[in-house]
C-alpha positions in Angstrom: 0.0 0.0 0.0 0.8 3.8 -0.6 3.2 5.0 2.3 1.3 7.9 4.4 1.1 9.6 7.6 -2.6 10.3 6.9 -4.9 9.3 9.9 -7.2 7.1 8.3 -8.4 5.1 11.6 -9.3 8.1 14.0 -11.0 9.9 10.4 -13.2 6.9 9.7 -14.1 6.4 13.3 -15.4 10.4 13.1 -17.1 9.5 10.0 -18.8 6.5 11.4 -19.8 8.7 14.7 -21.2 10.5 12.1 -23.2 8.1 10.3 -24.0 6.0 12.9 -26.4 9.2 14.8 -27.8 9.9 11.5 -29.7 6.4 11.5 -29.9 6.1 15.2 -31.8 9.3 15.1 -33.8 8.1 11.8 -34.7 4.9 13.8 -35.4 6.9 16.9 -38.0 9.3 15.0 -39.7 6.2 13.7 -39.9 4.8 17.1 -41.7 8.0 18.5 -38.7 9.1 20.7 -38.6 12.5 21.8 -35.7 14.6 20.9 -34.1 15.0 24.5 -34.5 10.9 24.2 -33.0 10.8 21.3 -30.3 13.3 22.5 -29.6 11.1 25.4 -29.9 7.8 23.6 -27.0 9.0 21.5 -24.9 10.4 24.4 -25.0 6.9 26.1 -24.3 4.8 23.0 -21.4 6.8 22.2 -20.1 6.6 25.8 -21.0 2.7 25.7 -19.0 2.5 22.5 -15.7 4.5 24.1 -15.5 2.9 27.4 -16.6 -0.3 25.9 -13.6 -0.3 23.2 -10.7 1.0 25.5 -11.8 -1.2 28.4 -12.2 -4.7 26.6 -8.6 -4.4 25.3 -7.2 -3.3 28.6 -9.0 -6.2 29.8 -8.0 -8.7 27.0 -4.6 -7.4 26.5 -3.8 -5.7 30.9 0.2 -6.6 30.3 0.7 -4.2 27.2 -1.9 -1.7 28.2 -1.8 -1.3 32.2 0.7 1.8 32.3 -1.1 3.2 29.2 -3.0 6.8 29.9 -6.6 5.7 29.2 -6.8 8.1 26.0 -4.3 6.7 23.8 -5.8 2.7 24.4 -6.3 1.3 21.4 -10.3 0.7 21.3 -11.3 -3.0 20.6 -14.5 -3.0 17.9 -15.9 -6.2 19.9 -15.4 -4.4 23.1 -17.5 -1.4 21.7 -20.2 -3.7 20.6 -21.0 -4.6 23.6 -20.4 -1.2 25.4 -23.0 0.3 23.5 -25.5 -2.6 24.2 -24.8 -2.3 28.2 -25.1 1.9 28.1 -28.6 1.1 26.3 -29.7 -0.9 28.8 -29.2 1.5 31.5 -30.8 4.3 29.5 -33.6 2.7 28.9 -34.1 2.3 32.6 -32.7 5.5 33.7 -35.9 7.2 31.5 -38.0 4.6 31.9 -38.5 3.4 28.0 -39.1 0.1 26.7 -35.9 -1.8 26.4 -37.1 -3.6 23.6 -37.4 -0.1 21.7 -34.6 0.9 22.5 -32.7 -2.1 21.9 -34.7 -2.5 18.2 -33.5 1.1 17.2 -29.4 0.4 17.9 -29.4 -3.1 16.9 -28.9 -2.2 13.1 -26.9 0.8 14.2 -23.8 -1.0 15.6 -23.0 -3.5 12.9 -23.3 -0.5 10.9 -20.5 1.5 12.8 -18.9 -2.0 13.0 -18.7 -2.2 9.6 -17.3 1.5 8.5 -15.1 1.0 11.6 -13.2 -1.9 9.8 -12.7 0.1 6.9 -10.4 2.3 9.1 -8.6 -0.7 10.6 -8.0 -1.9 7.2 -6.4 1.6 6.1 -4.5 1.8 9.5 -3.2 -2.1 9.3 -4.4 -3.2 12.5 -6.5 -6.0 13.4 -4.4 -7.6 10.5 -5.5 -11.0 8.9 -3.3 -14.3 9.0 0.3 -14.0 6.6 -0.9 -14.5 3.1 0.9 -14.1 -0.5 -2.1 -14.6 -2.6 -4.6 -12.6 -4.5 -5.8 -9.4 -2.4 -3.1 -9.7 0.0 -2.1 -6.3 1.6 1.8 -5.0 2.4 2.1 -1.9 5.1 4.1 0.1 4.2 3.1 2.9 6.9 1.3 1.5 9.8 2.6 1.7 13.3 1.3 -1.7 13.8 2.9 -4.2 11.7 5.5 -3.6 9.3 6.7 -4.8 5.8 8.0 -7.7 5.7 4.7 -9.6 5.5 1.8 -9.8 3.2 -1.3 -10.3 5.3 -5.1 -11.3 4.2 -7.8 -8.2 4.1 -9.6 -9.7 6.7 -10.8 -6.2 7.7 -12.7 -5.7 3.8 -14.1 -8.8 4.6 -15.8 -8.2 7.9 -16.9 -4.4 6.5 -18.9 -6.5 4.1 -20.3 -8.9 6.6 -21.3 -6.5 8.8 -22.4 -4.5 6.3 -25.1 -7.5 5.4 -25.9 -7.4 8.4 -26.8 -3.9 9.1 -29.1 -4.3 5.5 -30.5 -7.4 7.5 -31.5 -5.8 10.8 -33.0 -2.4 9.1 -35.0 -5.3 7.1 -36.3 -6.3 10.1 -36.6 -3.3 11.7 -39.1 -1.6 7.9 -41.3 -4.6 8.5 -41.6 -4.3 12.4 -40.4 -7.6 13.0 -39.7 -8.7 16.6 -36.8 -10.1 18.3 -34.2 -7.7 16.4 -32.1 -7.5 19.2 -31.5 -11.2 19.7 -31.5 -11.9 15.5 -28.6 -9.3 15.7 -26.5 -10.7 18.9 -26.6 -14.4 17.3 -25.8 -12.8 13.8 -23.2 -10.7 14.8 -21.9 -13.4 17.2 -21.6 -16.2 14.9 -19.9 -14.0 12.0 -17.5 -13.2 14.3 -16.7 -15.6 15.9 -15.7 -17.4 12.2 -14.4 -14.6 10.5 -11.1 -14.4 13.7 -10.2 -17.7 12.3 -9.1 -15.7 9.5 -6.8 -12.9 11.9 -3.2 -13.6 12.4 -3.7 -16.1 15.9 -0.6 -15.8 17.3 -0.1 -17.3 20.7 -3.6 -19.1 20.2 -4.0 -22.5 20.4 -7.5 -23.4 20.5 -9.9 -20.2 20.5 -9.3 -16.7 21.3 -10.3 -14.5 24.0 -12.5 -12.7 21.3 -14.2 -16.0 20.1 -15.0 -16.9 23.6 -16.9 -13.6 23.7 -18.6 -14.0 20.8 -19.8 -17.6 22.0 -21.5 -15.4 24.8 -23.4 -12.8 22.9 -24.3 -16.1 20.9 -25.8 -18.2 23.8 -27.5 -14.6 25.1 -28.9 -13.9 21.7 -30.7 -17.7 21.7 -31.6 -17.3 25.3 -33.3 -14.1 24.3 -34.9 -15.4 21.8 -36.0 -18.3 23.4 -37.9 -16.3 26.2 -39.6 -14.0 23.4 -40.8 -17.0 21.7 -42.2 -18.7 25.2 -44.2 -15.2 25.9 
């Protein structure tokens, strides 16, 4: 790739700040929020997605982060996932609207935010894919994270896609007022991945990653979700 000291990670992650209010407020206003709601809703998910981010990989990853300032902490995408989703949770009962409302409206958001998010980590080189020579693979020639000498696969362009699917998926869902978007989009998201790290650079992994085994949990509460919904 071109060489560059561009900051391609921190402008996509504006851009997908960006994006991602303009559709939670869309979905908001179709779900008869107010506008201080919406506001608010926006305020939490954000924070959810920050704190979320920077304290999954300080959790994940203590030994290379725990003498780190807090700011400059890289932010885990997975981690932010499920930031957002906890924030949610407590705004809905902080103003005392339905969680499943709530829940409905962000569901397509965050793949979406996901997806343009992986867009910067391709540009940036981080959250590489395994060592590859082949067709599409990618050489850094500028990123702070990896350098050079490898070729890697673009995992990143493929989970922008997946994710991307996804987020056509849940608004789907959401146009046609079907139920039970929240759990369709914990088991979706979950499952995708959970497969698509088999195709990251695993070193010091013998078995499944700390990621995976995260992804196996919003899997299992996604089903268990769903399974309630379906027994009321």
């Amino acid at each position: 790739m071109f060489n560059t000291d561009f900051n391609f990670y921190g402008t996509i992650l504006i851009f997908s700040f960006i994006i991602n209010a303009i559709v939670t407020a869309i979905l908001s206003n179709r779900n008869k929020l107010k506008f201080e709601e919406i506001i608010h809703l926006l305020l939490y998910e954000f924070i959810g997605i920050i704190l979320g981010g920077k304290y999954y990989t300080l959790f994940t990853q203590y030994s290379l982060y725990k003498n780190t300032n807090f700011l400059y902490i890289s932010m885990s995408s997975l981690g932010a996932f499920i930031g957002a989703f906890v924030m949610v949770f407590i705004f809905s009962k902080q103003f005392k609207i339905s969680c499943k409302k709530v829940f409905n409206i962000i569901s397509p958001c965050i793949p979406l935010m996901y997806s343009l998010g992986k867009i910067g980590c391709f540009l940036a080189g981080c959250c590489i894919g395994f060592k590859y020579s082949g067709f599409g693979a990618v050489t850094y020639n500028y990123s702070q994270f990896v350098t050079n000498e490898f070729s890697y696969f673009p995992v990143q362009i493929i989970e922008s896609i997946v994710f991307f699917g996804i987020f056509i998926f849940m608004m789907k869902l959401s146009k046609e007022s079907k139920g039970q978007i929240f759990s369709k989009c914990l088991i979706a998201s979950g499952s995708c991945k959970f497969l698509l790290e088999f195709l990251r650079i695993r070193e010091n992994v013998s078995f499944l990653s700390i990621n995976q085994i995260f992804c196996l949990l919003l899997i299992v509460i996604g089903f268990i979700s769903l399974k309630i919904k379906n027994d009321n």
